[in-house]
C-alpha positions as MATLAB code, in Angstrom:
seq = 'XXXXXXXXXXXXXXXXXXXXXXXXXXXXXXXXXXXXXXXXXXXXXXXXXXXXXXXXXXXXXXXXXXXXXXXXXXXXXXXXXXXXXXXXXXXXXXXXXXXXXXXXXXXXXXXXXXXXXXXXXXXXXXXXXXXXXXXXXXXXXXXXXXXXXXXXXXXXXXXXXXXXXXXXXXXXXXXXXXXXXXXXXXXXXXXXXXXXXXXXXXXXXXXXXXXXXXXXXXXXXXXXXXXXX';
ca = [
       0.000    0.000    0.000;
       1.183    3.358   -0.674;
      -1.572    5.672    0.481;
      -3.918    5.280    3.787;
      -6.559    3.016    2.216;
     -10.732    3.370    2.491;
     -12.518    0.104    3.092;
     -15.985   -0.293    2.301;
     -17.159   -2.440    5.514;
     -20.447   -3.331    3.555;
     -18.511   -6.580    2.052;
     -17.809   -7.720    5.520;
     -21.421   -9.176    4.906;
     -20.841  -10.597    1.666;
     -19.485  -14.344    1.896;
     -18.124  -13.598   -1.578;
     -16.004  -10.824   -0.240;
     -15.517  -11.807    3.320;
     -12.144  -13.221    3.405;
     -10.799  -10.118    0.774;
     -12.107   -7.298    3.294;
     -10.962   -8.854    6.021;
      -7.392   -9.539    4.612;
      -7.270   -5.662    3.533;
      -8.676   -4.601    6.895;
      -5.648   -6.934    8.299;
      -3.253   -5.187    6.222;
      -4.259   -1.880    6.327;
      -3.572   -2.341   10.078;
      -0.535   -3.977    9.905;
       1.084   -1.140    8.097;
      -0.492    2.070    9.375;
      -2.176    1.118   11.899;
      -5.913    2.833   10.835;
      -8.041    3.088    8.019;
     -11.080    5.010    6.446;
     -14.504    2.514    6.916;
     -17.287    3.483    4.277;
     -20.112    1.506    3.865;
     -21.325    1.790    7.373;
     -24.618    2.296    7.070;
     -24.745    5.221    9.693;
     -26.997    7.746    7.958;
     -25.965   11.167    7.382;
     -28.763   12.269    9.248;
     -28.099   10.407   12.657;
     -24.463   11.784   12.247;
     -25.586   15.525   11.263;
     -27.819   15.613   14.416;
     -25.540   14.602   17.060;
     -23.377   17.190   15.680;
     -26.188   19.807   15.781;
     -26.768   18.964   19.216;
     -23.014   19.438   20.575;
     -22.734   22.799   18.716;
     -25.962   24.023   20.569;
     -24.303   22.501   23.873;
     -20.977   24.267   23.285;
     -22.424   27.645   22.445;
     -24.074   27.664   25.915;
     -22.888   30.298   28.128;
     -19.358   28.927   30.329;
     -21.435   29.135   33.653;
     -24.270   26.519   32.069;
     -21.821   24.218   30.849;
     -19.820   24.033   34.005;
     -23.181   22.480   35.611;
     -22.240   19.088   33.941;
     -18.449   19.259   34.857;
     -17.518   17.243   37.454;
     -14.570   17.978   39.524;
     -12.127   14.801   40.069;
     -13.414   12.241   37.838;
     -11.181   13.090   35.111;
     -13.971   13.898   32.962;
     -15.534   10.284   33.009;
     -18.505   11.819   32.010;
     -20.340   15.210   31.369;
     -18.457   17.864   30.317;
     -15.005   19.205   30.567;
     -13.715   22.929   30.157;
     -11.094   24.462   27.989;
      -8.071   24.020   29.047;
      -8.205   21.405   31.548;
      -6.657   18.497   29.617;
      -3.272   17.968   29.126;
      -1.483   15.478   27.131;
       1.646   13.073   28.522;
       4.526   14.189   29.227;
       2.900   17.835   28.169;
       4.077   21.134   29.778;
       0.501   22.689   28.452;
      -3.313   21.871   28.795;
      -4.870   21.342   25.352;
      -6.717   23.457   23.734;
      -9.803   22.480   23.275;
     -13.761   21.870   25.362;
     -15.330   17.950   25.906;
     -18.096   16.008   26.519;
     -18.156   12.401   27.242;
     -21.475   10.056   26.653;
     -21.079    6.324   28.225;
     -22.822    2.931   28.024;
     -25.933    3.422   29.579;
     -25.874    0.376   32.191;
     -29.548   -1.658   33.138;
     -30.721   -1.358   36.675;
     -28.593   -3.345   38.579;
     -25.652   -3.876   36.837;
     -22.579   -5.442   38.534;
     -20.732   -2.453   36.656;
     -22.561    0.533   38.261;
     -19.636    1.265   40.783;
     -17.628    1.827   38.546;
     -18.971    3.070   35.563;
     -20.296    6.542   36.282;
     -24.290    7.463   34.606;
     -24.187    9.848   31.918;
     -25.175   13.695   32.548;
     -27.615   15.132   29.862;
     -27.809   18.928   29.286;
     -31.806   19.819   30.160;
     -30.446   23.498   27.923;
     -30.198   21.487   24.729;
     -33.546   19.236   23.464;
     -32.389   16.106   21.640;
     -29.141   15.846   22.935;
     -29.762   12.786   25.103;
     -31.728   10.806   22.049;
     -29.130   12.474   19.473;
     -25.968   11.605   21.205;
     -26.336    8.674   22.537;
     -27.939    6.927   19.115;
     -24.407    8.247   18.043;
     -23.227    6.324   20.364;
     -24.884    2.648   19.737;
     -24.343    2.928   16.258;
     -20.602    3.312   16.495;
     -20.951    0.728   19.327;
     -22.387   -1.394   16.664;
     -19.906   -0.928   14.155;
     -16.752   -1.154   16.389;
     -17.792   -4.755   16.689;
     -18.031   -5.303   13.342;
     -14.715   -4.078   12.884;
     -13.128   -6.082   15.887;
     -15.123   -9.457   14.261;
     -13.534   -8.938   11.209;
      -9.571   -8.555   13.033;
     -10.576  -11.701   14.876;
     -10.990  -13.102   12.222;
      -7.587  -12.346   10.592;
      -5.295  -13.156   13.577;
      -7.031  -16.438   13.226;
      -9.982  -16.205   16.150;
     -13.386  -16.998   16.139;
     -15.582  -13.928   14.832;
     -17.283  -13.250   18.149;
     -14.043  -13.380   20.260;
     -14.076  -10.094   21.528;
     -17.348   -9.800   21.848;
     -17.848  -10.895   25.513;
     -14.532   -8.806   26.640;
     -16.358   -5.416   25.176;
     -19.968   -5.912   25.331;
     -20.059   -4.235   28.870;
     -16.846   -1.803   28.348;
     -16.454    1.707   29.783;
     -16.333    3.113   25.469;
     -17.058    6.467   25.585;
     -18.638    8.943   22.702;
     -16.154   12.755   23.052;
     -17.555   15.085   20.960;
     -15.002   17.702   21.235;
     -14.801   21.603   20.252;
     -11.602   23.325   19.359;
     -12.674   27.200   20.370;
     -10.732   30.341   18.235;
      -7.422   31.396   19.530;
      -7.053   34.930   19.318;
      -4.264   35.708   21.337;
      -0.210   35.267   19.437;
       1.643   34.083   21.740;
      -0.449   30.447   22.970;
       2.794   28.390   23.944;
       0.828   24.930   23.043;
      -1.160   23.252   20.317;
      -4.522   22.393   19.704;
      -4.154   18.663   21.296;
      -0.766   17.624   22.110;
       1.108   14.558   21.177;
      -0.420   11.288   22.312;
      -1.576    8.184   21.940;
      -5.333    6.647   22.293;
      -5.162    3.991   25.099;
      -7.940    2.224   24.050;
      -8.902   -1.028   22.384;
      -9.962    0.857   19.061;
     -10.758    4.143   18.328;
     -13.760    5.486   15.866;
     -13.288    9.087   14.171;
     -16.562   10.295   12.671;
     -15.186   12.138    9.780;
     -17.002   15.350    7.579;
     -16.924   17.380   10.849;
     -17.055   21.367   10.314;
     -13.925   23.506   10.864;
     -13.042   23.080   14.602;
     -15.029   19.972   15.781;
     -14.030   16.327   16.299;
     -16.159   13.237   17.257;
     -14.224   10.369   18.477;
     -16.223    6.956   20.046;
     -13.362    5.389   21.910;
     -14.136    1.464   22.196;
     -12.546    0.085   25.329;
     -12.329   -3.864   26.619;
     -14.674   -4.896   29.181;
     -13.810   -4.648   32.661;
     -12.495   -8.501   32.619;
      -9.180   -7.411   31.039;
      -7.454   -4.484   30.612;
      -7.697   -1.888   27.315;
      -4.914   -2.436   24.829;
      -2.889    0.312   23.617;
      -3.593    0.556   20.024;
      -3.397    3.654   17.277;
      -6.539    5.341   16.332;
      -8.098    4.885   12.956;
];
């Protein structure tokens, strides 16, 4: 390969095609460790109104969004102001604003202690319904994607299956505000790596936006360190 290929995940389901995509997905890895994934089947739509629904959340005024900020959880979930963040090994906080959905857990579950529930903005209709079918559908097709790498380091499909189903993944919308000011010492994000299992970047996102689901390992095992894709 020469150039960062696309895959179009849609011949995943195709027997015909099966064991190509999943060799290509194998490769791809192998030597950059990410891809693009078309062929989805997440609709523009669902994708356009989470988006819709973190700008409105974003534009709030600082003292409404620091109702859903909560102070020494690391930003688990809820939201997280500028400049709190701060890369490895970084001398400066990025630059940049956060939200974090989670898996929303069943009454009950063993997990509850430790996986915090998810804050909803009451200033921004939709968000909750928005965001978090944002959130299963990249659920959904992180799965997919770990079936078909099972597959080509020689697993059974569903082997990861039981070590994520119930993981702490987490949907971060995140906003990169203006900098006016000349002399910011840092960048936008500093230099890091994603210490997760696998990483999903939803691409086609206006000028200073990213949305990143971040697929971690159930609680059984630890996350792998791995390079987002």
């Amino acid at each position: 390969m020469s150039t960062i290929p696309t895959l179009d995940i849609s011949r995943f389901d195709d027997p015909a095609q099966r064991t190509a995509f999943v060799a290509e997905l194998g490769a791809a890895y192998r030597e950059w460790g990410f891809c693009g994934i078309r062929g989805h089947g997440i609709a523009p739509a669902a994708i356009d109104g989470a988006y819709d629904a973190f700008v409105r959340f974003f534009d709030l005024p600082t003292e409404v969004k620091m109702k859903y900020h909560v102070p020494g959880t690391g930003g688990a979930r809820g939201y997280t102001p500028f400049g709190v963040e701060t890369a490895k090994d970084s001398k400066f906080p990025d630059l940049k604003e956060f939200w974090h959905i989670g898996r929303e857990l069943p009454e009950g579950s063993k997990y509850a202690d430790v996986m915090p529930p998810n804050l909803w903005p009451e200033e921004v209709p939709g968000f909750r319904e928005r965001g978090y079918g944002l959130y299963q559908a990249l659920d959904q097709l992180g799965s997919k994607v770990l079936g078909a790498l099972a597959l080509h380091i020689g697993l059974d499909e569903a082997y990861f299956a039981d070590k994520t189903d119930n993981g702490n993944s987490i949907l971060r919308p995140i906003h990169y505000p203006p900098i006016t000011a000349d002399d910011v010492p840092n960048v936008r994000a500093g230099a890091h790596e994603d210490i997760n299992f696998i990483t999903l970047l939803v691409g086609a996102a206006p000028p200073g936006w990213k949305c990143s689901r971040a697929r971690v390992s159930g609680w059984r095992s630890p996350p792998r360190r791995t390079r987002s894709w």
